[in-house]
Each structure stands twice: as structure tokens, then as C-alpha cells.
NUBADREN-16671 format. One record per residue (C-alpha): residue in three letters; x, y, z. Coordinates in Angstrom, 3 decimals, padded with zeros to 6 digits. Last residue first. Layout:
BEGIN
 marti        u        v        w
   ala        X        Y        Z
...
This chain:
BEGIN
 marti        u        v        w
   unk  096.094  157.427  109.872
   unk  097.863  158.647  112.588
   unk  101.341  158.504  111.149
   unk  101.815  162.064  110.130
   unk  099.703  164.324  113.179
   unk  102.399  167.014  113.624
   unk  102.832  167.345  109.978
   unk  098.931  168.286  109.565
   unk  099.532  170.472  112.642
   unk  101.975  172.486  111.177
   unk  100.333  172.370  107.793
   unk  096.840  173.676  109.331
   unk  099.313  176.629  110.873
   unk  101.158  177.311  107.868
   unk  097.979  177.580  105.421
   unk  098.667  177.150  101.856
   unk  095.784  179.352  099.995
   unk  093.295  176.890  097.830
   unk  092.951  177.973  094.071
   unk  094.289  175.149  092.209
   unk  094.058  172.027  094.777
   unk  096.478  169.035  094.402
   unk  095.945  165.627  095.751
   unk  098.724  163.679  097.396
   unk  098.549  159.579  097.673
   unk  100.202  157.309  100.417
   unk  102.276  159.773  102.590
   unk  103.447  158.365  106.228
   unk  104.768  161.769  106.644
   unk  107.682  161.349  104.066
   unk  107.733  158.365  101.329
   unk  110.317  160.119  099.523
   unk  108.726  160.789  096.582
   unk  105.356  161.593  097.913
   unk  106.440  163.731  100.156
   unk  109.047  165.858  097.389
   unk  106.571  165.582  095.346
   unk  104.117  167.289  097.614
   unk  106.745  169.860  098.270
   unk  107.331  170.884  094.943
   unk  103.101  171.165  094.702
   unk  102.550  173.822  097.295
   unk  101.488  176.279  095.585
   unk  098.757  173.838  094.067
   unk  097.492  173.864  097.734
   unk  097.544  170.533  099.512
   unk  095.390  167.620  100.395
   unk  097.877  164.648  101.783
   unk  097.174  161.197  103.070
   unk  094.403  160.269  100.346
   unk  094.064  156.236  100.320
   unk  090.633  156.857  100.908
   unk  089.344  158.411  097.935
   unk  089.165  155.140  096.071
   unk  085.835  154.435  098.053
   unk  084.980  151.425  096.046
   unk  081.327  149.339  096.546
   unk  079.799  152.872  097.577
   unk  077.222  152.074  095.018
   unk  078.073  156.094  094.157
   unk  082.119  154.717  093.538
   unk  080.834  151.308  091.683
   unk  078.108  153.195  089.290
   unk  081.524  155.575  088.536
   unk  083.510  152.460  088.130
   unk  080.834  150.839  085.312
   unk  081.092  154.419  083.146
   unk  084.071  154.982  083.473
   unk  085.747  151.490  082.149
   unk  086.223  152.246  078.522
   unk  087.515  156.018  078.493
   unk  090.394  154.341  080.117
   unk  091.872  152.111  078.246
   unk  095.297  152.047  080.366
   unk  098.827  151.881  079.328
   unk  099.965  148.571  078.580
   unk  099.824  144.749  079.914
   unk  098.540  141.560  079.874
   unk  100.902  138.738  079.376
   unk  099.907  135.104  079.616
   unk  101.813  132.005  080.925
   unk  102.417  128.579  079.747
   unk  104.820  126.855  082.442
   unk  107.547  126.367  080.518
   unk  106.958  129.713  078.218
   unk  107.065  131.844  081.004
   unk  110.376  130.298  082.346
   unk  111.467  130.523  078.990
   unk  111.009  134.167  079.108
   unk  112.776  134.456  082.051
   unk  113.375  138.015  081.809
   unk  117.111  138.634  082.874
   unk  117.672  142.101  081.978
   unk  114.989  144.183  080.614
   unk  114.995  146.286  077.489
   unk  113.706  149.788  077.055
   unk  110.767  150.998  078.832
   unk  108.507  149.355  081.730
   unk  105.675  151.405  083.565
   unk  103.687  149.229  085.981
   unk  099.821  147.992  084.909
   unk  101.089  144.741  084.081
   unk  098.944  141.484  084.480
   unk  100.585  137.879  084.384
   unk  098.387  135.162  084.327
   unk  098.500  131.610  085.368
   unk  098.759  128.909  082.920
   unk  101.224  126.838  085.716
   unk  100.895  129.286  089.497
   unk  102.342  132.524  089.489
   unk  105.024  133.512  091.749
   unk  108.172  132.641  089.761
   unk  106.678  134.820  086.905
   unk  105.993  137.924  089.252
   unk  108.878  137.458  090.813
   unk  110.812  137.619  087.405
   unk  109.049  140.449  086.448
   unk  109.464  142.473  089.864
   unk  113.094  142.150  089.657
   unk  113.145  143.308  085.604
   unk  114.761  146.349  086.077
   unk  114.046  148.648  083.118
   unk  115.834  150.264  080.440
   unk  118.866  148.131  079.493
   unk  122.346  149.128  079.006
   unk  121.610  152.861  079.363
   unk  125.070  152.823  081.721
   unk  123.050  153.730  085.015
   unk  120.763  150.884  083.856
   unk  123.339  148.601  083.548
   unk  124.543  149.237  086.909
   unk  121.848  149.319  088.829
   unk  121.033  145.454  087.214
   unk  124.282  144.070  087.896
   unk  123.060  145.435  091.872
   unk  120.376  143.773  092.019
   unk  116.852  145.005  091.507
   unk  114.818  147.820  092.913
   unk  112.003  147.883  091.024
   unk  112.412  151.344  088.711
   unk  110.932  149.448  085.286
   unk  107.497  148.499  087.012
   unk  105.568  148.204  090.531
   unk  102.565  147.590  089.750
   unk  103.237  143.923  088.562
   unk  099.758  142.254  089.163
   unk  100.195  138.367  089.702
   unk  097.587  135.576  089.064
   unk  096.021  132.229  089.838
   unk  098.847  132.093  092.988
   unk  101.650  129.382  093.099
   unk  101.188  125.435  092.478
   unk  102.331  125.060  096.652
   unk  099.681  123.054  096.810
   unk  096.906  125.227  097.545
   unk  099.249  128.383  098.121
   unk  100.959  129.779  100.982
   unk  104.358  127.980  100.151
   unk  103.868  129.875  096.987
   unk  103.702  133.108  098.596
   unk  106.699  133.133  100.924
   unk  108.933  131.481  097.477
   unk  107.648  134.802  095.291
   unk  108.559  136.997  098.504
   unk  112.033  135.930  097.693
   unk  114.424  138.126  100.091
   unk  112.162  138.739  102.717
   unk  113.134  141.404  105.367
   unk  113.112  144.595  102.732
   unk  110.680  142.409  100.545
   unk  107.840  143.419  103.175
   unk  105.030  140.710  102.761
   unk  101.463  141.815  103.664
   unk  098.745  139.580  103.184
   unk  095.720  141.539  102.025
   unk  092.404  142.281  104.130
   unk  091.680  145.644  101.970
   unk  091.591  148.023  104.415
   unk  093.942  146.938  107.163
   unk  096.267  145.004  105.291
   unk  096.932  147.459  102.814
   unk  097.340  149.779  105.802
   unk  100.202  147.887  107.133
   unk  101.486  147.314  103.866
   unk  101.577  151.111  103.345
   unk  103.601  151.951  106.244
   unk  106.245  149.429  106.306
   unk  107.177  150.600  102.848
   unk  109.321  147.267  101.319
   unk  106.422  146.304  099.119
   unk  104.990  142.737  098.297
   unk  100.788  142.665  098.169
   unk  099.076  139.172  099.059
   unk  095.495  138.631  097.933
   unk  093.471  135.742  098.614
   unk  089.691  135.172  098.492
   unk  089.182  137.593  095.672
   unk  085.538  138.218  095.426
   unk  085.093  140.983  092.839
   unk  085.423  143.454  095.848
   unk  088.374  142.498  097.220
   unk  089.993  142.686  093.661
   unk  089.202  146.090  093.354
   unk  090.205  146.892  096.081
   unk  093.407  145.166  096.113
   unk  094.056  146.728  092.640
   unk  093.214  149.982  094.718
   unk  096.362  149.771  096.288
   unk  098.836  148.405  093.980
   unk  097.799  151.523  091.637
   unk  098.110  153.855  095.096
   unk  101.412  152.340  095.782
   unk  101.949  148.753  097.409
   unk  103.994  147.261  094.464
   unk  104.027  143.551  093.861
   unk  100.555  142.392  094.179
   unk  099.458  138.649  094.376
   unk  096.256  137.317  093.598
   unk  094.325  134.095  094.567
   unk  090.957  133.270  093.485
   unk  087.864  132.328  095.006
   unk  085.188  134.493  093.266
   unk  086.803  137.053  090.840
   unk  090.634  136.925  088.889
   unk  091.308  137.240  084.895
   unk  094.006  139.291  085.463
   unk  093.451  141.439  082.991
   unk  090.089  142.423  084.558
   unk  092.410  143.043  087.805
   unk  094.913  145.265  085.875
   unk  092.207  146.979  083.807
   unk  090.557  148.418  087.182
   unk  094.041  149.561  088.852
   unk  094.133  151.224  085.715
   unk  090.749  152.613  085.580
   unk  090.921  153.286  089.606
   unk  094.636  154.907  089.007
   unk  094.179  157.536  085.596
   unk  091.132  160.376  085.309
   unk  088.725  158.255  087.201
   unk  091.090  159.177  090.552
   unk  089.297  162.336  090.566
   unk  085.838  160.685  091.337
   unk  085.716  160.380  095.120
   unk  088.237  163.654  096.194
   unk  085.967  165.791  094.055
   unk  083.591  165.753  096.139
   unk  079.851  163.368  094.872
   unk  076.912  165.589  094.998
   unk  077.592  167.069  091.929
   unk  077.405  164.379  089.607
   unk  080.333  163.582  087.039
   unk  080.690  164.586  083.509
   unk  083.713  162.604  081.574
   unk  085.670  164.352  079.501
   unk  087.757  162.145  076.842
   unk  085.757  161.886  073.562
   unk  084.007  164.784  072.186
   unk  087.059  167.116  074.004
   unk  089.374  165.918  071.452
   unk  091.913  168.287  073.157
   unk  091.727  169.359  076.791
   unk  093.327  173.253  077.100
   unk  094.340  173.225  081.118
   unk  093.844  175.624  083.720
   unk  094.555  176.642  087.092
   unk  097.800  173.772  086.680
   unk  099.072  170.321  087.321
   unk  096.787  169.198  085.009
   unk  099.381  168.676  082.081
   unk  100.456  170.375  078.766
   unk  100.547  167.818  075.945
   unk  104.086  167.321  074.765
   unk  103.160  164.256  072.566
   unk  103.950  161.619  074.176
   unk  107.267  161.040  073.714
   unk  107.334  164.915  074.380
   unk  106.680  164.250  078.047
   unk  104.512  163.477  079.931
   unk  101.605  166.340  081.009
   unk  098.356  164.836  079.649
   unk  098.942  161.663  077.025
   unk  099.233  160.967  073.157
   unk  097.843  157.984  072.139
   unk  100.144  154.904  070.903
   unk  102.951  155.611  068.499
   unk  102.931  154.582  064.573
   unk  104.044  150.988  063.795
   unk  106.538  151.766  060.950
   unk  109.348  150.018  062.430
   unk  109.743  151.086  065.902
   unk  112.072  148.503  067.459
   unk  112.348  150.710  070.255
   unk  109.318  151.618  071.346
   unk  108.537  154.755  073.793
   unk  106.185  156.975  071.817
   unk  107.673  158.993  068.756
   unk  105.561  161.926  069.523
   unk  102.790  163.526  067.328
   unk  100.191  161.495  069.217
   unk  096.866  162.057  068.536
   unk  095.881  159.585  065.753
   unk  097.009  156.493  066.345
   unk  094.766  155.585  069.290
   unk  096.312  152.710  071.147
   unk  095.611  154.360  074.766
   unk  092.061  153.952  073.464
   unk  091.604  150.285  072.608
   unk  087.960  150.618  072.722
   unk  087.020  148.611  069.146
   unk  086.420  151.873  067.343
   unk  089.028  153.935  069.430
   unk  092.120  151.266  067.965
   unk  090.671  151.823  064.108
   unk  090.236  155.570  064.357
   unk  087.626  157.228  065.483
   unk  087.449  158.360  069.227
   unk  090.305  160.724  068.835
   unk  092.311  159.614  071.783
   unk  093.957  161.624  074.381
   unk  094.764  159.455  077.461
   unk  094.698  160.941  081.215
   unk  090.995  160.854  080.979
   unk  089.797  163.892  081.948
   unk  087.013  164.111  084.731
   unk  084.015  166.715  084.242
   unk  082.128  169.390  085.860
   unk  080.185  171.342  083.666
   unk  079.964  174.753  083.347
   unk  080.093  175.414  079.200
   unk  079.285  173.004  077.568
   unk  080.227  168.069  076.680
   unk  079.591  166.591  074.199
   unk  078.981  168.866  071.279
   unk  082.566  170.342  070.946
   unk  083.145  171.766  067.752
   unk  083.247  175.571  067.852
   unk  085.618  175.019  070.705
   unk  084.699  174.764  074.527
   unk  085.071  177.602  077.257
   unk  085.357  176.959  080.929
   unk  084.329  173.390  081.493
   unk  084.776  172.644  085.556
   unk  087.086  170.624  086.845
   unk  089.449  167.570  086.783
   unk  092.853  166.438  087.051
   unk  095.297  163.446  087.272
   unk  097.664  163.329  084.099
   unk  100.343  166.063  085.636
   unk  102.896  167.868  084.571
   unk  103.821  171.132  082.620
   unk  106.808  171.521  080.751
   unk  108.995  174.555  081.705
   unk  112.106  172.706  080.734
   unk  111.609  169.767  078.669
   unk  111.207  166.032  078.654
   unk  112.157  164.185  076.152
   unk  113.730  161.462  078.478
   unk  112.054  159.399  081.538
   unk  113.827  158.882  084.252
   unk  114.794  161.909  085.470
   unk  113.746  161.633  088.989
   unk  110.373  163.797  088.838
   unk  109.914  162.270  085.133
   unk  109.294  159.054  086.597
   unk  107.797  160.322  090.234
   unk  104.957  161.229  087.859
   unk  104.039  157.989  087.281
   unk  103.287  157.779  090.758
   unk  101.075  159.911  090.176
   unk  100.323  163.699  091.976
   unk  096.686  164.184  091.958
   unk  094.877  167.346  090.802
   unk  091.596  169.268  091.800
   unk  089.768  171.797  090.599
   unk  090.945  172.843  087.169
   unk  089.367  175.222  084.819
   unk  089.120  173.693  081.860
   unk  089.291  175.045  078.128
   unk  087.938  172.447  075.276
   unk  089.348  171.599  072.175
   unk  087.043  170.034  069.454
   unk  087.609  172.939  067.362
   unk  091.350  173.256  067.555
   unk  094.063  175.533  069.048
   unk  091.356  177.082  072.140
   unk  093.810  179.135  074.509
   unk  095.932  177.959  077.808
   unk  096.990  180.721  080.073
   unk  100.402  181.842  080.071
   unk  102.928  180.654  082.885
   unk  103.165  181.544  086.534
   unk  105.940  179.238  087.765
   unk  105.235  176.398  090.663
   unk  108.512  174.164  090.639
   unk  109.857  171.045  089.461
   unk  113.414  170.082  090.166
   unk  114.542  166.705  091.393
   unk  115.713  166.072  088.058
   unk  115.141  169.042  085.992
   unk  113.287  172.291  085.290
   unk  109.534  170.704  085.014
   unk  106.585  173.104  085.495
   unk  103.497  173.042  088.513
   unk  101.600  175.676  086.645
   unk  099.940  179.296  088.060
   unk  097.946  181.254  085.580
């Protein structure tokens, strides 16, 4: 079969690799229709995330149709079409039983991210990232083997494309968890730092619960302009505004600051330049810019949701800020099994069309270059989906590049 597979920074490429086979009884085999590149992704993509291997494959977005399931898989045959969950959890332990699935404690054989490790064991394993997580082989590929099939696959309906439910497998649920967390719905105020596809569809989500006011920080021209567009946010481009915190509190009922922040931005937030240069040394792990807007913007027992990626330690957290004006944290890798259900009812209500912030729809030959659009914010790109099986055609890509910027 044909995989997108890791060979270094800056380096991933489309190799024909063996198929996947049955290992357990609960596996399942899946023939994969479409796959999304994360931001996420971009992580490993520029090296920033270690235990990754040559010839890994990537990707936590995918879905498909069931090919062949193991001796023990009851929940799902043969044929259907289902959306994976980009977290693997056993749906029996103590963290599955009361729906704290990217806890699960059972399938990860990695050592997980944490430092102070103790004898905590790691959280659940995921698709396609690395061998912290357990070395899982990703969607990015014809085929995929999906372990504790019982528990992750979700079926879908037929009548809805594949470009409307994919984004069940990881950014609606977490853009999803990241409002809940934020504890925001009729009348509220929210600010966004990070206008990617999680930052996106937090707005939409948020729009849709009755969030009166929503402002979204990025420096990408581009994608604020469109986050203003669909979702009604206030854009604020950091790249001519220093302190976006200080813009959005002077916006808010007296000046107090907003009822909550999302940080979907995470550990690569472009920070000063102490902060470059401590993480170049492996000083700390993270930049902590968007943190400490994200604290200065919130308003006195406001809340501060994080759906971004941090690792390591963080320089400068203003945890006494926090503590001053009595904050709370919500954060982690995404429950997802959890919210599918409600989001799919959402998606055929028509209350969230997730599917459009989809610039680019390419063949899974063409994969390197997809990262390299999505990376470097070429061709207006907001969100690239994947497509096993589809034939790259020069012509349609000629005049797909000669249209970039008309969205």
C-alpha cells in the first residue's frame, strides 16, 4: 500500500510500505477514504516532537470503510463506514469508565510526554505520533489496522461526504472540549489565540452556543479575515499589535477582561527572543507567549481552556498572576469518543458545517506537498484533506493554484 512516512525534519514522503494485518482480536482493518493533515502534525513535520522514527506513518485524521475485523470485534462489520477517533482507549479501565478517554491507561506502551513521571502510567496511546505514544501507525495511508475497534469507530450515515464528518476523528471534538471547558454560552465573551482549524471551529462552536463576543489573535492575514467572515469574530493580527491581551480588555465591559480564553495556539507561539533561545538549547519545552496572554486577557475567576500542544517546561508562566486573580485551567488531549454522538446530531442539524474551512483536497500522492502548504501558509491554505485512491491531476492543480486567494 501507499503511506505518507516520516524521514526527518522537513522530510516526509509517500513510500509504498506493507499492508497492515489483524495483531489482536478486537483489531479492525480499514480501508481509508479520506485523511486530514493536523496541525499537530506540523509538530513532528518540523522536528519538534522526539521519538519519532524513520518510516513512521502519520496522521490522526482518517476514516473509511471496515475491511476485515478481528475475531473479537462486535461493534462495528465488515463494510461500514466509520470515523476513528484519533485516541486509542480500551473502553474499560478506570479513566474509559467515567469518559476520560485520552487518560486510558491501558493502550499506551509509550512513556507519554511527562516529565516528572513518577509512577503515573502514560495517557492513551494515539494514531500516527510518535513512539511517546505508542508508535501506532497513522491514517495517512490506503489502509490502517485500528486497535480496540469495540470502542473507537464511529459509523456515520451515508448521505453525509466525507468532507462533513472527517473532522470527528480529532478538530470539531477538540475544538468542542475547548469551548465546554470554557464554560462560555449565551452572552459571553471569548477570546482565541490561534486562528488554525482548532481556533477556527472553536469560534463555531462558540457562535453557535450563543457567544456574543469572540475575538481570535493570529498574525495570518488570511485566516483572520475569514474568521471574521464566517464566524463574526474580532480579528486582531499580533504581527501589528504587540499586546492583543491590552486591545481586548479595553473592549470589554469594564475593561475586567473577557469570561474566557482558548489557547490553540500552544508550545511553538512565537515568543521572544530569550524564549527562542532556550528552546533551541532544550532549556524549556514550550513558549509560554500565548499563556501569559491568555492569563492577562481573562477577566478575575475567568477561565483558561487549552486545547494547544504544550511539552516540557515553560518560561515565564505567571502563575501568581493566575493565582491573584483566581483562575481555572482546563486542558489536555481530547475525550473524544465522548462528544460524537451530540456533534454528529449538530453537523446533519446543519448547526456546524466544519467542512468549510477546507482550502485544499488532494491526492494521498500528493501529501509532501500538502505539508509543505499547510506549513507554510501557501495558497491562502486553511485545512488540507487527503484522498487514498484519487490520481493527482496537473491541469485541476494548475488551475487550483491559479485561483489561491479566492475563497
Amino acid at each position: 500500500m501507499r503511506a505518507l512516512t516520516y524521514h526527518g525534519a522537513g522530510d516526509v514522503r509517500v513510500d509504498t510500505v506493507a499492508d497492515p494485518i489483524l495483531q489482536d482480536p478486537d483489531d479492525l482493518i480499514l480501508r481509508v477514504t479520506a485523511t486530514a493533515i493536523c496541525g499537530s502534525d506540523l509538530h513532528l513535520y518540523r522536528g519538534k516532537i522526539p521519538m519519532v522514527e524513520q518510516g513512521d506513518i502519520l496522521g490522526h485524521e482518517f476514516m473509511g470503510i471496515v475491511e476485515e475485523v478481528g475475531s473479537g470485534v462486535t461493534a462495528v462489520q465488515r463494510g461500514d463506514r466509520v470515523v476513528i477517533p484519533f485516541v486509542i482507549a480500551c473502553g474499560g479501565c478506570f479513566f474509559c469508565q467515567h469518559e476520560l478517554f485520552a487518560a486510558c491507561e491501558t493502550t499506551n506502551t509509550g512513556r507519554g510526554a511527562i516529565l516528572n513521571k513518577k509512577a503515573i502510567p502514560p495517557g492513551a496511546a494515539l494514531f500516527g505520533y510518535s513512539h511517546l505514544y505508542g508508535g501506532i501507525a497513522g491514517g495517512q495511508a490506503d489502509y490502517v489496522r485500528v486497535p480496540k475497534a469495540n470502542v473507537g469507530p464511529f459509523k456515520v450515515p451515508g448521505h453525509l461526504a466525507d468532507d462533513k464528518v472527517l473532522f470527528l476523528s480529532d478538530i470539531l471534538p477538540t475544538a468542542w472540549q475547548a469551548v465546554v471547558n470554557a464554560e462560555v454560552g449565551e452572552g459571553s465573551s471569548l477570546a482565541i489565540y490561534g486562528a488554525g482549524p482548532v481556533g477556527l471551529l472553536s469560534a463555531a462552536c462558540a457562535r453557535m452556543l450563543g457567544v456574543e463576543r469572540i475575538f481570535i489573535v493570529d498574525n495570518c492575514g488570511y485566516r483572520l479575515d475569514y474568521a471574521r467572515q464566517a464566524y463574526g469574530v474580532i480579528p486582531i493580527d499580533f504581527s501589528h499589535d504587540d499586546d492583543p491581551a491590552d486591545t481586548i480588555i479595553r473592549q470589554t465591559a469594564g475593561m475586567r477582561g473577557v469570561d474566557a480564553v482558548i489557547d490553540a495556539v500552544g508550545f511553538e507561539a512565537k515568543g521572544s527572543a530569550t524564549e527562542s533561545v532556550l528552546t533551541a538549547l532544550k532549556i524549556e519545552g514550550s513558549s509560554g507567549k500565548a499563556l501569559r496572554q491568555s492569563i492577562a486577557a481573562v477577566r478575575r475567576g475567568g477561565v483558561v481552556s487549552v486545547p494547544g500542544v504544550y511539552a516540557g517546561f515553560v518560561h515565564c508562566f505567571l502563575f501568581g498572576d493566575a493565582f491573584d486573580k483566581g483562575l481555572t485551567f482546563k486542558m489536555g488531549q481530547t475525550h473524544v469518543q465522548r462528544y460524537l454522538p451530540e456533534l454528529l446530531e449538530h453537523i446533519e442539524a446543519g448547526r456546524l458545517n466544519p467542512e468549510a474551512i477546507v482550502t485544499h483536497r488532494l491526492a494521498l500522492e500528493d501529501a509532501a506537498r500538502g505539508y509543505e502548504l499547510f506549513d507554510e501558509m501557501q495558497e491562502r491554505c486553511r485545512k488540507v484533506i487527503l484522498q487514498p485512491g484519487a490520481v493527482p491531476d496537473p491541469e485541476i492543480e494548475a488551475v487550483r493554484r491559479s485561483l489561491a486567494g479566492q475563497d
